[in-house]
C-alpha positions as CSV (number, residue, x, y, z in Angstrom):
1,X,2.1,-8.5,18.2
2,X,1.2,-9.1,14.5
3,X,-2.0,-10.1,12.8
4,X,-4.8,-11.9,13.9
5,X,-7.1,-14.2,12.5
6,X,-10.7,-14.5,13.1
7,X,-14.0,-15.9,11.8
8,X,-17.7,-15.6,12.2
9,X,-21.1,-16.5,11.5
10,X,-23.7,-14.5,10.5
11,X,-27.4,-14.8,9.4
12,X,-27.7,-15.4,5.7
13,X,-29.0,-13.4,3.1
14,X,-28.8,-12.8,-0.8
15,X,-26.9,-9.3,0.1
16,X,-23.3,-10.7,1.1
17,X,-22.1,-7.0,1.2
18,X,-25.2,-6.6,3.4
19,X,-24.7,-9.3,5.7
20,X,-21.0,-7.7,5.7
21,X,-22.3,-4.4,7.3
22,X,-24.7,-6.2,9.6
23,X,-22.3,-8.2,11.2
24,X,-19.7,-5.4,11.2
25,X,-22.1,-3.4,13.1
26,X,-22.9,-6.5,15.5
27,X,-19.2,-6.8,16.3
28,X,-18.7,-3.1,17.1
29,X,-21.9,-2.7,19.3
30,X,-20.7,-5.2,21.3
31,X,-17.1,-4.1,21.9
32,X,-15.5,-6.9,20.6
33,X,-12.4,-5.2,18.6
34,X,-8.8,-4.7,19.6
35,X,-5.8,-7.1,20.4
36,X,-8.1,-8.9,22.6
37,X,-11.3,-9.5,20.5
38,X,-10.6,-12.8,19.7
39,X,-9.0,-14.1,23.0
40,X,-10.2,-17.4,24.3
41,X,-10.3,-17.0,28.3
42,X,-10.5,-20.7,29.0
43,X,-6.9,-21.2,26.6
44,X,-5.4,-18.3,28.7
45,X,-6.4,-19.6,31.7
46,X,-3.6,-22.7,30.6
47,X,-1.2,-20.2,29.8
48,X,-0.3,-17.6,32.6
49,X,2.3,-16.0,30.4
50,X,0.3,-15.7,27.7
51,X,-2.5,-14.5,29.8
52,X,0.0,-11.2,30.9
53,X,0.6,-10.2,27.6
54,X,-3.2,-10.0,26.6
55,X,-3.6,-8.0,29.8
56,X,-0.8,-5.7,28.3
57,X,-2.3,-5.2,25.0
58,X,-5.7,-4.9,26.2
59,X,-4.5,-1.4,28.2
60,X,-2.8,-0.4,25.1
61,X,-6.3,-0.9,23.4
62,X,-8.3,0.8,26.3
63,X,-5.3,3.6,26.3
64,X,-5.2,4.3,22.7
65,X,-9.2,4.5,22.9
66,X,-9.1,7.1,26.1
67,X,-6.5,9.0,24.0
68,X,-8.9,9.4,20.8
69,X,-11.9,9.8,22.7
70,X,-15.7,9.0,22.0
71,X,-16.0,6.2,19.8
72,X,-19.5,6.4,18.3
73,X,-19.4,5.2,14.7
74,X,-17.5,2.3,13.2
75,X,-15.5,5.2,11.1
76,X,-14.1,6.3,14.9
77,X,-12.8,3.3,15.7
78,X,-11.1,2.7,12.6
79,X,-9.4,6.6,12.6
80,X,-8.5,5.4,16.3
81,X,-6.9,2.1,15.8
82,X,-5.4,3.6,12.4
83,X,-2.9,1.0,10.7
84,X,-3.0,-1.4,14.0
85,X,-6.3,-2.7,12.9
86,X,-9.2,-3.7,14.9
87,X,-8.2,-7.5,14.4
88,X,-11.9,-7.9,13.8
89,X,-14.1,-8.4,10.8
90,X,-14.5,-4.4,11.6
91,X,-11.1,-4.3,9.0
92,X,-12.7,-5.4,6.0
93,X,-14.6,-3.1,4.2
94,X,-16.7,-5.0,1.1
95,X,-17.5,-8.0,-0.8
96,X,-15.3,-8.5,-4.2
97,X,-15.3,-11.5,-6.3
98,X,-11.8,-11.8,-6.2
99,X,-9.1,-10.9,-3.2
100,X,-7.4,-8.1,-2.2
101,X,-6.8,-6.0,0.2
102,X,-9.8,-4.9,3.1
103,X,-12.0,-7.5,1.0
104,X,-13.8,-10.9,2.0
105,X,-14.5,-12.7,-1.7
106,X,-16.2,-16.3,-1.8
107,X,-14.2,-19.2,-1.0
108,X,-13.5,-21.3,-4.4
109,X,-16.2,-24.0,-4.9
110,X,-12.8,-26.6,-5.1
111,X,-11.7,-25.4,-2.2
112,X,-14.9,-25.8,0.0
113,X,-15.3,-29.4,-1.5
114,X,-12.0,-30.2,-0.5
115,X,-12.1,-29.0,3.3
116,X,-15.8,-29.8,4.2
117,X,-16.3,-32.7,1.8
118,X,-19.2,-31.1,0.1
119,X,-20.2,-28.0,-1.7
120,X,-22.9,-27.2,0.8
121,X,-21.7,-27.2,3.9
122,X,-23.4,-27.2,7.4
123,X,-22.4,-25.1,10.8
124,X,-20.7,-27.6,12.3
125,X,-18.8,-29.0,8.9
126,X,-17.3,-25.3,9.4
127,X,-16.6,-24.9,12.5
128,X,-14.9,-28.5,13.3
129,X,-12.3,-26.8,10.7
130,X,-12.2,-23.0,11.7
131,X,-9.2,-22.1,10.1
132,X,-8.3,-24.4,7.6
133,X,-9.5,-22.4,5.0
134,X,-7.3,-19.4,5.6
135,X,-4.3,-21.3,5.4
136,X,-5.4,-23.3,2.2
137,X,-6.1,-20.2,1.0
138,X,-3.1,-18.3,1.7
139,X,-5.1,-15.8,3.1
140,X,-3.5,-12.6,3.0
141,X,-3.6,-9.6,6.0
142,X,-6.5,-7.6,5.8
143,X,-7.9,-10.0,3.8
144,X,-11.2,-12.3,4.3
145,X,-13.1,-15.3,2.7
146,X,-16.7,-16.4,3.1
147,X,-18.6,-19.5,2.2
148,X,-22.8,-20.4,2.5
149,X,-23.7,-22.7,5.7
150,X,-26.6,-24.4,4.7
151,X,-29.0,-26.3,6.5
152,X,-31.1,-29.3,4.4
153,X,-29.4,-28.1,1.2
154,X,-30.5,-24.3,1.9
155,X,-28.5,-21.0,2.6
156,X,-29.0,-20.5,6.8
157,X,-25.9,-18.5,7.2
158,X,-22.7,-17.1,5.8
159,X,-19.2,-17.7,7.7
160,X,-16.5,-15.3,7.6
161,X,-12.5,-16.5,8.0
162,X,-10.0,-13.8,7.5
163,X,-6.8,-12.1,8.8
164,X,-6.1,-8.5,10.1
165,X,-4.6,-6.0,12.0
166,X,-0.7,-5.2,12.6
């Protein structure tokens, strides 16, 4: 089915690469990984065909997860899904200043001016433009980007945009 792309707010603190594992471990308690993580029910609902093939892949998911068994660590489900990907934020691995692959890096100052018309911006500058960044970005699969939400000029949270799975 290819890639997907994905984004995500988390709570902010100095630690990107800790914020990283945080939300990582947010994502996987809850379940949310697979072909189907990001799926919008309300857009399927519009779409009937659509709606059958996200049925389809979500057995796939479910199958592949019966056939490796207990998932009980984020390591699990990775070894599980293997080169499929969770399509999640699950895929990336750390923070590097620069991109490549399984690594979110900060979005370019320019860039982040450019998009949100400032270089602080707030939640909803973000997400009235969820995924304008990846593609001004080029981002890459198995790739991700983050920027600083701030709220009255100060860091509140950190947003994640990126790309992965197969």
């Amino acid at each position: 089915m290819g890639a997907s792309g994905w984004s995500y707010f988390t709570a902010y603190q100095e630690n990107i690469n800790n914020a990283l594992q945080e939300l990582k471990q947010a994502v996987f308690r809850k379940g949310k990984y697979g072909h189907t993580a990001q799926t919008n029910q309300e857009e399927l609902s519009k779409y009937p065909q659509l709606k059958e093939s996200i049925e389809k892949l979500k057995m796939l998911d479910d199958q592949r997860l019966v056939e490796y068994g207990p998932i009980k660590t984020i390591a699990d489900l990775l070894e599980a899904f293997g080169e499929e990907g969770t399509h999640t934020i699950i895929d990336i691995d750390r923070i590097s200043s620069k991109p490549d692959f399984g690594v979110a890096y900060p979005a370019p100052i320019n860039v982040i001016e450019k998009i949100y018309g400032t270089k602080k911006p707030t939640h909803n500058n973000i997400a009235s433009k969820e995924g304008i960044l990846s593609e001004e970005l080029n981002i890459e699969r198995w790739q991700a980007v983050y920027v600083l939400v701030y709220d009255n000029g100060i860091p509140k949270e950190i947003y994640f945009e990126g790309c992965s799975g197969d």
